[in-house]
PAZAPA-4460 file (N, C-alpha, C; in steps of 0.05 Angstrom, whole numbers, plus 32768, in hexadecimal, padded with zeros to 4 digits):
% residues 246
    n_x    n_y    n_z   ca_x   ca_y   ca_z    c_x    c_y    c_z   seq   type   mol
   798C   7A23   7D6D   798C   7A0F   7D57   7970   7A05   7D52     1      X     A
   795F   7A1B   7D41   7944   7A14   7D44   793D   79FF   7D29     2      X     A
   794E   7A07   7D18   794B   79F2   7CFD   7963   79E8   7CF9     3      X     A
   795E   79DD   7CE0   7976   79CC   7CD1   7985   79D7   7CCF     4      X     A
   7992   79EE   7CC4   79A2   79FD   7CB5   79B8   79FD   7CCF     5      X     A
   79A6   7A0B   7CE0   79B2   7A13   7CF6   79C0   79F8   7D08     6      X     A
   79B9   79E6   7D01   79C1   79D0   7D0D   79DF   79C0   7D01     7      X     A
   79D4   79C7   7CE7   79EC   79BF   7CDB   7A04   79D0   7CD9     8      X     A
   7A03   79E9   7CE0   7A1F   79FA   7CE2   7A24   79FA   7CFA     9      X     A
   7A13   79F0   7D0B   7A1E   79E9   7D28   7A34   79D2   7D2D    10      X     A
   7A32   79C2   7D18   7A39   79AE   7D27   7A5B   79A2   7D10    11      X     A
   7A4E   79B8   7CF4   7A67   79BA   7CE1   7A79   79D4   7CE6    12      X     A
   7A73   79E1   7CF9   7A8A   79EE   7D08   7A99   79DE   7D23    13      X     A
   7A84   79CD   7D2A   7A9B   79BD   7D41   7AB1   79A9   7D3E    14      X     A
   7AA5   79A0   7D20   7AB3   7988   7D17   7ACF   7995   7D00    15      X     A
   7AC3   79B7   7D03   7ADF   79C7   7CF1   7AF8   79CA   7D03    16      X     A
   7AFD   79C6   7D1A   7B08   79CC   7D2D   7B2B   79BC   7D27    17      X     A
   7B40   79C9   7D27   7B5B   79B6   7D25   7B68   79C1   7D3E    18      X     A
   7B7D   79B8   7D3F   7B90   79BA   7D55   7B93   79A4   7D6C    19      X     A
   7B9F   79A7   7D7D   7B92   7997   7D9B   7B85   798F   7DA4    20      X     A
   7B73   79A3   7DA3   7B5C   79A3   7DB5   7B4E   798E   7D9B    21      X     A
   7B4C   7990   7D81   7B3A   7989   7D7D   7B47   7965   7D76    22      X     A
   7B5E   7963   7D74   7B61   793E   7D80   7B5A   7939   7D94    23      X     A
   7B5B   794C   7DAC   7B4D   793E   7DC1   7B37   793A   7DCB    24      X     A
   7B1A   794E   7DBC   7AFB   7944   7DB8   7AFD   7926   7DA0    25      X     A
   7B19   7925   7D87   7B0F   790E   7D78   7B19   78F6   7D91    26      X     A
   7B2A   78F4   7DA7   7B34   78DC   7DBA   7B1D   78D9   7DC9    27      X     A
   7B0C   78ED   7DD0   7AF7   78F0   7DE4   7ADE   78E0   7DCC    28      X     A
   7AD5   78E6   7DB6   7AC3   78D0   7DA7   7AC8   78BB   7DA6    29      X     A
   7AE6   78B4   7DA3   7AEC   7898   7D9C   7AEB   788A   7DB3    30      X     A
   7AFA   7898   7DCB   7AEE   788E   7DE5   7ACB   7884   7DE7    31      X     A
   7ABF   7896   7DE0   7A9C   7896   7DEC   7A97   787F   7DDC    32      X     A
   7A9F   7882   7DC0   7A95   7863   7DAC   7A99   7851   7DB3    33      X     A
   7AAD   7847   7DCC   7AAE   782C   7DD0   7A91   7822   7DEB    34      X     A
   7A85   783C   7DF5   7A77   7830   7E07   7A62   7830   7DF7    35      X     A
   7A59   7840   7DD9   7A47   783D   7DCB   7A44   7829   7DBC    36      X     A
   7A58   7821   7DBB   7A58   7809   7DA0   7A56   77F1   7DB8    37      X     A
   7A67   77E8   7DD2   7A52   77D8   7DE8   7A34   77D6   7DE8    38      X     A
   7A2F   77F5   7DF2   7A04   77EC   7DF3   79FA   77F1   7DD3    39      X     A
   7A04   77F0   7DB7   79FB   77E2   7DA5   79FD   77C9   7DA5    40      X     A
   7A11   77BC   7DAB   7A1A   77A6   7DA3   7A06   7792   7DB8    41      X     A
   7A07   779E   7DD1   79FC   7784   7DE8   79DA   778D   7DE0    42      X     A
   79CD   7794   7DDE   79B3   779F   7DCC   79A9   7791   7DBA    43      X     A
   79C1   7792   7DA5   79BA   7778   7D92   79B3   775C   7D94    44      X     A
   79D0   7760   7DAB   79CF   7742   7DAF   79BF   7732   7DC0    45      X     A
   79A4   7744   7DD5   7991   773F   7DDA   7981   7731   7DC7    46      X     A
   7978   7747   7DB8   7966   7733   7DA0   7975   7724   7D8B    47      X     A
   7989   7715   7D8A   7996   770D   7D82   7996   7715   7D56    48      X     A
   79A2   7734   7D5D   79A7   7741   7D42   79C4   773F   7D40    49      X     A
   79CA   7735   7D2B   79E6   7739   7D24   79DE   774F   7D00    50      X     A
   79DC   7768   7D02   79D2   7776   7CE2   79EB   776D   7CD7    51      X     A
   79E7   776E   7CBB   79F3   7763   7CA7   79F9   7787   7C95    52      X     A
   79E8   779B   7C9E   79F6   77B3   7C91   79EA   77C8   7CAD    53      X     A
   79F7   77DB   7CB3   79F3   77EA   7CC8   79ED   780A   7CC5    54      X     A
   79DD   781C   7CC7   79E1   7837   7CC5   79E0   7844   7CD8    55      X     A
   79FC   785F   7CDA   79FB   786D   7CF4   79F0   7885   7CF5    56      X     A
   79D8   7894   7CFD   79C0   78B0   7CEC   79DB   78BC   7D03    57      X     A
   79EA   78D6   7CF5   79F8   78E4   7D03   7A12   78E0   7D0E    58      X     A
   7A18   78D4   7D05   7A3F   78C0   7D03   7A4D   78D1   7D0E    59      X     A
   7A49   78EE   7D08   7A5B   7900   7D16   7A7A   78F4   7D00    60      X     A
   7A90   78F3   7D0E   7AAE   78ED   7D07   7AAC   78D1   7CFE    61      X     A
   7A9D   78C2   7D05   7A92   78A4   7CFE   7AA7   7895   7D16    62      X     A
   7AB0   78A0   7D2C   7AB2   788C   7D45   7AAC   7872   7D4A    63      X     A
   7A94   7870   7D48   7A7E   785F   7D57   7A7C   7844   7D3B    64      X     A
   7A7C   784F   7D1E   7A85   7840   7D0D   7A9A   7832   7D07    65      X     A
   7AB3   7845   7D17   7AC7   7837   7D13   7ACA   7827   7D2F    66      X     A
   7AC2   7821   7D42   7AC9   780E   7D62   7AB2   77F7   7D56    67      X     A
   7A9F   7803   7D42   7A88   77E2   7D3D   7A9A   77CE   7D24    68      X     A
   7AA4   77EA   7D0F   7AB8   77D0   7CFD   7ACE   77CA   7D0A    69      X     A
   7ADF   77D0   7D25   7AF6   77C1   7D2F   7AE7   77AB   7D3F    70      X     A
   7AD6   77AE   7D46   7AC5   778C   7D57   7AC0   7786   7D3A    71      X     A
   7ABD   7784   7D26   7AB1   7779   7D13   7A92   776D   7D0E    72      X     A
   7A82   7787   7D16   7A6A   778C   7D1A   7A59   7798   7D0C    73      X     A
   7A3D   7794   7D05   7A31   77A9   7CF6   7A2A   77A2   7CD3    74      X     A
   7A3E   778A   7CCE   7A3B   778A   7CB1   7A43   77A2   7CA3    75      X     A
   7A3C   77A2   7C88   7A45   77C6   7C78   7A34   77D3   7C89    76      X     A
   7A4B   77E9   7C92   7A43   7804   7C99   7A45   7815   7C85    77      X     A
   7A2B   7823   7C95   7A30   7841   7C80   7A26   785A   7CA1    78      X     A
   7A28   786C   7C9C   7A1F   7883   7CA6   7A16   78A6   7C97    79      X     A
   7A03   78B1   7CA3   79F5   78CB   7CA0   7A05   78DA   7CB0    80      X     A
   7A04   78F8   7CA1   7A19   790C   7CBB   7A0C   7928   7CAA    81      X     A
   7A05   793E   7CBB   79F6   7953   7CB4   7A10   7967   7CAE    82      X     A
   7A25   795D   7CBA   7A3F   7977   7CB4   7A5C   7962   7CA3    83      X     A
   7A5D   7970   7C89   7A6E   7968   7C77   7A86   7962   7C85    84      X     A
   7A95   797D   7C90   7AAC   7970   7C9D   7AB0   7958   7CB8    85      X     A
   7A9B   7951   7CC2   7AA0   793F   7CCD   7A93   7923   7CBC    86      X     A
   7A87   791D   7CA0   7A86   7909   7C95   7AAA   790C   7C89    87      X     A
   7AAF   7915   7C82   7ACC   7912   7C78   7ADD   7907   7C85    88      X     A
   7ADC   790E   7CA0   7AEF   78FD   7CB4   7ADE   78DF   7CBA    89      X     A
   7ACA   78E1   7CB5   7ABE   78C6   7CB8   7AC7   78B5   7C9F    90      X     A
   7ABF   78C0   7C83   7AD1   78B7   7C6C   7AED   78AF   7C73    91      X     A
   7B00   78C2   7C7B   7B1E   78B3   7C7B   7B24   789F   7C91    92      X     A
   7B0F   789E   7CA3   7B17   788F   7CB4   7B05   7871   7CB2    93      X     A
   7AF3   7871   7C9D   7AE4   785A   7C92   7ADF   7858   7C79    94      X     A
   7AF4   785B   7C64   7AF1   7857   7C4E   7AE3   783F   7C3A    95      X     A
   7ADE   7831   7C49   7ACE   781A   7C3C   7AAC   781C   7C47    96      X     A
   7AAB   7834   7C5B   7A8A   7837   7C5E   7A80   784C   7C4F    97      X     A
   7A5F   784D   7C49   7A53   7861   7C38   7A56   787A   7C56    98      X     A
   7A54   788E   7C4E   7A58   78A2   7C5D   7A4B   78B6   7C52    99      X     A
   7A2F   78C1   7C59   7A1C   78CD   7C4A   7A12   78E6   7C53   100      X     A
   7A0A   7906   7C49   7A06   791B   7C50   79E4   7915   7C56   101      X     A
   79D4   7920   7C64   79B9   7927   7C6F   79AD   7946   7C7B   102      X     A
   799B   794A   7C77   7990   7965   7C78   798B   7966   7C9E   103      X     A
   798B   794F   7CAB   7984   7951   7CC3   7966   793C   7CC4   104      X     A
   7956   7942   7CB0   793B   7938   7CBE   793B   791F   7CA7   105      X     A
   7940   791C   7C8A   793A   790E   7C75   794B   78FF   7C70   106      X     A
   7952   78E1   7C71   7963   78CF   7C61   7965   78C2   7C4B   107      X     A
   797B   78D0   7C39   7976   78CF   7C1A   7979   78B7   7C11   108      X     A
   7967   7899   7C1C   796C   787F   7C21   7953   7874   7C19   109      X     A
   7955   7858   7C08   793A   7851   7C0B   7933   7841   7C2B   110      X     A
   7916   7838   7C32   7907   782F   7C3E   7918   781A   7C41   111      X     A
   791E   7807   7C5B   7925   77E7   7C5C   7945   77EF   7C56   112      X     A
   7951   7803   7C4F   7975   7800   7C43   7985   77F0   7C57   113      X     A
   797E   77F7   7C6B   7993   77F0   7C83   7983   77E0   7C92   114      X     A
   7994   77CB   7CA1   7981   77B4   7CB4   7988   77C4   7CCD   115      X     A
   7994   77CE   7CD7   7996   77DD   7CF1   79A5   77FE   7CF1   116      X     A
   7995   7813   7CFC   7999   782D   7D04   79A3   782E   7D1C   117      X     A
   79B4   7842   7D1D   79B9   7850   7D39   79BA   786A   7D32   118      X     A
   79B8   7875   7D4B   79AF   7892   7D57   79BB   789B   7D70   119      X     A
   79DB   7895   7D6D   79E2   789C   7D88   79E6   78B3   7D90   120      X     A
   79E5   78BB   7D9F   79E3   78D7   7DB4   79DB   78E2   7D98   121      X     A
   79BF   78E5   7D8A   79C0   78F6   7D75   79A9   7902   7D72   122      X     A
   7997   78F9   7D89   7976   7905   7D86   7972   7921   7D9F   123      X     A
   7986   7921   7DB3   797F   7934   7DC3   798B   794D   7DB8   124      X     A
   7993   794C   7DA5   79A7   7963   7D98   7991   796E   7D7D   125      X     A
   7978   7965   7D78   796A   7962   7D62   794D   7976   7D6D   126      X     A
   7942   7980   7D5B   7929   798F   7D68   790F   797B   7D65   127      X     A
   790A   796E   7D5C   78F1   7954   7D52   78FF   7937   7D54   128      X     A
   790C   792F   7D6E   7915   7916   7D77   7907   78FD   7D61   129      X     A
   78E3   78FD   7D6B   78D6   78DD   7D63   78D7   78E3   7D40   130      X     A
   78D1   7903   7D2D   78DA   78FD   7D12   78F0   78F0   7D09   131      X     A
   7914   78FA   7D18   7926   78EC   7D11   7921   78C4   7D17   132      X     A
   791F   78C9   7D2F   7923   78A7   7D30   790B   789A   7D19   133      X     A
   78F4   78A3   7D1D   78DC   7897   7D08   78EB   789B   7CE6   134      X     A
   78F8   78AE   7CE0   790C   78AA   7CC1   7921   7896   7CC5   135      X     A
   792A   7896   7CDF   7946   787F   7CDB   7934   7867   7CD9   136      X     A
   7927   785C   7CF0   7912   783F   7CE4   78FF   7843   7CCB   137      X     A
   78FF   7851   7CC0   78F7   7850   7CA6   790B   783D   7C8F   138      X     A
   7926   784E   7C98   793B   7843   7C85   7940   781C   7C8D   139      X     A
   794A   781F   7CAB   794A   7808   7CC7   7931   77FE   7CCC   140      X     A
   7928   77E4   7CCB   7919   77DD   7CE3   791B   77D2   7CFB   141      X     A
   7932   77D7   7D00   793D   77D5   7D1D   794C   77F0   7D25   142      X     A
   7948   77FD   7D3A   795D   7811   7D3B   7969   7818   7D51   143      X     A
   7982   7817   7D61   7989   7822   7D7A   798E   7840   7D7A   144      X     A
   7987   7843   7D93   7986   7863   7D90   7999   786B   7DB3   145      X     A
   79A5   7882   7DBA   79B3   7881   7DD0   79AE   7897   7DD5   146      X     A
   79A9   78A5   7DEE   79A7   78C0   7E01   79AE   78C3   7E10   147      X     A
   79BB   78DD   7E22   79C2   78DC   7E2F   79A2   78E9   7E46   148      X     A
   79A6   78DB   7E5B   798F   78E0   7E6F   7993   78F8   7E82   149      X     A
   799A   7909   7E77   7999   792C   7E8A   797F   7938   7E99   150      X     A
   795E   792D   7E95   7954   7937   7EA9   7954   792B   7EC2   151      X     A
   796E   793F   7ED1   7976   792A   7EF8   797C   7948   7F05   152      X     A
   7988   7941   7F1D   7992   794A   7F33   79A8   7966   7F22   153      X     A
   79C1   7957   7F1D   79D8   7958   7F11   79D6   796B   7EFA   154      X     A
   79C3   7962   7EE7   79C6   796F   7ED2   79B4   7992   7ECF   155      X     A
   79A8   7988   7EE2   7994   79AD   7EE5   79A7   79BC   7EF1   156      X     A
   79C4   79B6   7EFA   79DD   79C9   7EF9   79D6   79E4   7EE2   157      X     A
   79E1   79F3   7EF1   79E8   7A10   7ED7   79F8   7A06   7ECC   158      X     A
   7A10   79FE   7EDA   7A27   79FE   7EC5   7A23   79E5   7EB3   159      X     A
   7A16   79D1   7EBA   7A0D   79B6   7EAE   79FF   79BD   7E9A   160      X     A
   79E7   79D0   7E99   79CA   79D9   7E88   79EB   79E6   7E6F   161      X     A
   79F2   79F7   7E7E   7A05   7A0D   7E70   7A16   79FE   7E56   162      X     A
   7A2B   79DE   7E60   7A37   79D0   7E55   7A29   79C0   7E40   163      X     A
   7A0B   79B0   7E43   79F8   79A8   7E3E   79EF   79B4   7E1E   164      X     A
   79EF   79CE   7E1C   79E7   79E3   7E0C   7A02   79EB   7DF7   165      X     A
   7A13   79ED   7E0A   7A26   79EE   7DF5   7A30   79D9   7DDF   166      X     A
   7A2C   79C6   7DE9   7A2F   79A3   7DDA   7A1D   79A0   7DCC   167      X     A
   79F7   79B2   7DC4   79EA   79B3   7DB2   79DC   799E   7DBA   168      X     A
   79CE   799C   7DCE   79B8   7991   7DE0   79A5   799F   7DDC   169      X     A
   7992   7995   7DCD   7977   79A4   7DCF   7962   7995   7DE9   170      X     A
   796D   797D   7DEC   7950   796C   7DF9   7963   796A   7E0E   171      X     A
   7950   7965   7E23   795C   795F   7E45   7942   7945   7E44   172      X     A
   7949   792B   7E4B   793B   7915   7E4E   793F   7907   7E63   173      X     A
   792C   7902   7E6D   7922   78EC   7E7E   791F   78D0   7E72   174      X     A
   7922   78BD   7E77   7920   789C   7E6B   7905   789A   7E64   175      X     A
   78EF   78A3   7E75   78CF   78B1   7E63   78D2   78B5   7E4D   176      X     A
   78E2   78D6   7E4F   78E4   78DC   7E31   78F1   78CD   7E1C   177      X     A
   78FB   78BE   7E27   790B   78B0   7E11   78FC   789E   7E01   178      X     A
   78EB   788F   7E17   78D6   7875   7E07   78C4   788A   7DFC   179      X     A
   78B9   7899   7E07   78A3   78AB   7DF4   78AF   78AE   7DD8   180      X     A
   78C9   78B9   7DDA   78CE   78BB   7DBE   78CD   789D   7DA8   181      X     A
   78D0   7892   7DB5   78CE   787B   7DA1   78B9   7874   7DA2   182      X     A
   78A5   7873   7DAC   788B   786F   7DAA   7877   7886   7D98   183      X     A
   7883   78A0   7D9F   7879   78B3   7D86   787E   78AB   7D6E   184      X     A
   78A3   789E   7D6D   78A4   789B   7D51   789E   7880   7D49   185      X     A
   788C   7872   7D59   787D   7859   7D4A   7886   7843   7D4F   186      X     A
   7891   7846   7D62   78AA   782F   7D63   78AA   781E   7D80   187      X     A
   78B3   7806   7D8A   78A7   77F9   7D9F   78C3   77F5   7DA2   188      X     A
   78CA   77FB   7DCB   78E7   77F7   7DD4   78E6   77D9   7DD7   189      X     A
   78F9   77C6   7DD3   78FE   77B1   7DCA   7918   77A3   7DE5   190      X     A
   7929   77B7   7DEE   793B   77AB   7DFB   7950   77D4   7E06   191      X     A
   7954   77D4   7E1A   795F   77E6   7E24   7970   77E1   7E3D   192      X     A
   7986   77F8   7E3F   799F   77F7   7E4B   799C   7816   7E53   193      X     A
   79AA   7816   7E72   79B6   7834   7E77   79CE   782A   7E81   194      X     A
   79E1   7840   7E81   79F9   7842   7E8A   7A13   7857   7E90   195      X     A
   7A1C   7856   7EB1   7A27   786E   7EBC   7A44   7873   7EAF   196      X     A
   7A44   7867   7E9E   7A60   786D   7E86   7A77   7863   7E94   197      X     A
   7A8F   7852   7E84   7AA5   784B   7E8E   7AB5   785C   7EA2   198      X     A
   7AC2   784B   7EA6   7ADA   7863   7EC2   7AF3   7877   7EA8   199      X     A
   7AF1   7863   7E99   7B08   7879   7E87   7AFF   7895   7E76   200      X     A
   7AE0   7893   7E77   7ACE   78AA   7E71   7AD7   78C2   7E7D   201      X     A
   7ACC   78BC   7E98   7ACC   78C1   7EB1   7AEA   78D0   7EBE   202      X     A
   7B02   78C2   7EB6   7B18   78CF   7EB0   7B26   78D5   7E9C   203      X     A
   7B18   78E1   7E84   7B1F   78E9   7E72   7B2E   790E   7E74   204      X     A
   7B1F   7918   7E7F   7B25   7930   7E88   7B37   793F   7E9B   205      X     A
   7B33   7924   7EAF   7B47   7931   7EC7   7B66   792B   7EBC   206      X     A
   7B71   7944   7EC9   7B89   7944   7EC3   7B96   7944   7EE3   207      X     A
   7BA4   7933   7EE8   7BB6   7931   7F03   7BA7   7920   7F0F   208      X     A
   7BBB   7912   7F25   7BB2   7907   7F42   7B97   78FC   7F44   209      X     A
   7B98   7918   7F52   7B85   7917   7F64   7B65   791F   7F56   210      X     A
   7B67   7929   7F3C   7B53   792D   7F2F   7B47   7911   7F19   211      X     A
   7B65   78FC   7F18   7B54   78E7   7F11   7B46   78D7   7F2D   212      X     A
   7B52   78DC   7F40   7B4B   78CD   7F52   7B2B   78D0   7F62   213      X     A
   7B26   78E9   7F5B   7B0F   78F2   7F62   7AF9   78E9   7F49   214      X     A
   7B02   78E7   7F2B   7AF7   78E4   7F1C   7AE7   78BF   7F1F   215      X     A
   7B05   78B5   7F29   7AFB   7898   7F2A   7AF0   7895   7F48   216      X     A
   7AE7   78A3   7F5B   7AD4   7899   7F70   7AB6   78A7   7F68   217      X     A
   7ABE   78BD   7F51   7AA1   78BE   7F49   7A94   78B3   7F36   218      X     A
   7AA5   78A3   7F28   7A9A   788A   7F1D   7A8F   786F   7F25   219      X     A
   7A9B   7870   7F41   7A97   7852   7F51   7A7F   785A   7F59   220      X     A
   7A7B   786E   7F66   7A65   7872   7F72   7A44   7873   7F5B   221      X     A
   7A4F   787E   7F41   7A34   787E   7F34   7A38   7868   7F23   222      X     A
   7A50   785B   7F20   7A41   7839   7F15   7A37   7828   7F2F   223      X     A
   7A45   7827   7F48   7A3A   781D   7F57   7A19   7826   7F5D   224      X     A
   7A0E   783D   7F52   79EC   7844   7F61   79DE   783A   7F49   225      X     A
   79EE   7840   7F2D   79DD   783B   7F19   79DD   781C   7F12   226      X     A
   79EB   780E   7F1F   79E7   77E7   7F23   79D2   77E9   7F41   227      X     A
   79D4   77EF   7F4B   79CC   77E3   7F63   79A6   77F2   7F5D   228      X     A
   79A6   7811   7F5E   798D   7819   7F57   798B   7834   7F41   229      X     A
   7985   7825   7F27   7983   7838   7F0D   7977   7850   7F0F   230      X     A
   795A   7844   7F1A   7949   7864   7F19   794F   7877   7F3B   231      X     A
   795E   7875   7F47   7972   7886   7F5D   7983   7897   7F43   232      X     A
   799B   787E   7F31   79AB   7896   7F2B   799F   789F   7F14   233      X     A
   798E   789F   7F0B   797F   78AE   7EF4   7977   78C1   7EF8   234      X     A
   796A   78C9   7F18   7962   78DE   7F16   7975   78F3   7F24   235      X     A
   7990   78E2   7F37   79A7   78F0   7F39   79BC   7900   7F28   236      X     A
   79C0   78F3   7F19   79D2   78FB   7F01   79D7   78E9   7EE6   237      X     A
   79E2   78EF   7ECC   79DA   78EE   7EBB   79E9   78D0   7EAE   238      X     A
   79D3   78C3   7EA7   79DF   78A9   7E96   79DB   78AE   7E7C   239      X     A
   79DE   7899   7E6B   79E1   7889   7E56   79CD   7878   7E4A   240      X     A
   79B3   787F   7E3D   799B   786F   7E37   79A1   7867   7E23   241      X     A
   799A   7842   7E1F   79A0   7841   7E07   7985   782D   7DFB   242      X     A
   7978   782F   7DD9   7961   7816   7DDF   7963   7812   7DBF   243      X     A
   795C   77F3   7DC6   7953   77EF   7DA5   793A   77EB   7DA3   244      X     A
   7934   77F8   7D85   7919   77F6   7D8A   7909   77E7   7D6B   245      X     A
   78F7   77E3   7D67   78E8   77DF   7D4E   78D6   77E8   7D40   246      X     A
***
C-alpha cells in the first residue's frame, strides 16, 4: 500500500465484507470506540475543551462518532472516510452528521472548519503520518490523534508483525515516534494518555472458560504494569497512545 489508490481499495474491500463475520469486526469497533471516545473525552477535559463542532479524519463505519453523540459530546459532528462503503454505514448510522469522501492526504474543507480533529488509530495505517495530522490541524486547531504503540517485546512476534500487516499497518511506533510526528507536523503535544485497553477488549475473542479466563489475567497483569510502570509495559507489549495536540 505504497499510495493512495492502493490504500483506498484496501480498506473499501474490508468495509465490503457481509455476513457474520463481518457484524462481528462492526461489535469489535463499537467495542474499541468506547475506550476511544474515553481518551478523547478525558484529553479535552484536561484543557478544559468542550468543541462545539468535531471532525473524525478516517471515521471508518463512524463508531467512534456514534459513542461521542451517545455521551452527547463533540458538538456537530462530521467525519472523512477514504472508502465509500464504509462512509455509508457511517451515514445510516449518523444521519444528522456530514459524512465526507477524502483522497487520503487532502481535506476538501476550509482552514479553521472544525474546532477539534481526531485521528484515531488512523496515522499508523498511512505512509506520511506528520502530512496527514498537519492537514487535519489545518482544518482543527486542536487535534487528538491515537496509536497504537507496537515498537515492544510482544509485537516483533511473526505472528504479531504477520497480524499487524494484515490490518494495514504501515508504521510500527514507539511513543518517540509518536511525538516526533507531531512535532514534524508543527504541532506541540499539549496533554497525553496511554492505555493497556479494557478487560472486555481483552475478552472479546476468547471463546470458552478457560480462554476468557486467561484473557482476563492477561489483562490484570498489563493494566496492573502499565499503572504502576508505563515505560516497562511499553516496551513489553503493545498499548494505546493517545495526545492532543496544537
Amino acid at each position: 500500500m505504497e499510495d493512495s489508490d492502493s490504500l483506498i481499495g484496501f480498506y473499501e474491500r474490508a468495509y465490503s465484507h457481509e455476513g457474520p463475520e463481518a457484524d462481528k469486526y462492526a461489535r469489535w469497533r463499537a467495542l474499541s470506540a468506547v475506550a476511544k471516545a474515553d481518551h478523547v473525552t478525558a484529553l479535552c477535559a484536561r484543557v478544559e475543551l468542550s468543541p462545539a463542532s468535531t471532525l473524525d479524519v478516517g471515521c471508518g463505519d463512524g463508531a467512534l462518532l456514534v459513542e461521542l453523540s451517545r455521551r452527547g459530546f463533540g458538538g456537530t459532528l462530521a467525519g472523512m472516510e477514504i472508502s465509500e462503503p464504509a462512509a455509508e454505514i457511517a451515514r445510516r448510522a449518523l444521519p444528522d452528521a456530514r459524512i465526507g469522501i477524502f483522497d487520503g492526504t487532502t481535506l476538501p474543507l476550509a482552514g479553521g472548519s472544525c474546532e477539534l480533529g481526531i485521528l484515531s488509530h488512523v496515522l499508523e495505517h498511512v505512509p506520511d503520518p506528520p502530512a496527514l495530522l498537519a492537514e487535519t490541524a489545518r482544518v482543527c486547531p486542536t487535534v487528538v490523534f491515537e496509536v497504537p504503540l507496537e515498537e515492544n517485546v510482544s509485537a516483533r512476534r511473526p505472528a504479531k508483525r504477520e497480524q499487524a500487516e494484515e490490518i494495514g499497518h504501515l508504521q510500527r511506533l514507539s511513543r518517540e515516534d509518536a511525538r516526533r510526528i507531531a512535532t514534524d507536523a508543527g504541532l506541540t503535544v499539549v496533554a497525553e494518555t496511554q492505555d493497556a485497553l479494557p478487560l472486555e477488549v481483552h475478552r472479546f475473542y476468547a471463546e470458552g472458560r478457560a480462554r476468557r479466563a486467561a484473557a482476563g489475567a492477561k489483562w490484570a497483569v498489563r493494566a496492573g504494569l502499565d499503572l504502576l510502570v508505563p515505560g516497562v509495559a511499553r516496551r513489553a507489549f503493545t498499548v494505546h497512545y493517545a495526545a492532543l495536540c496544537r
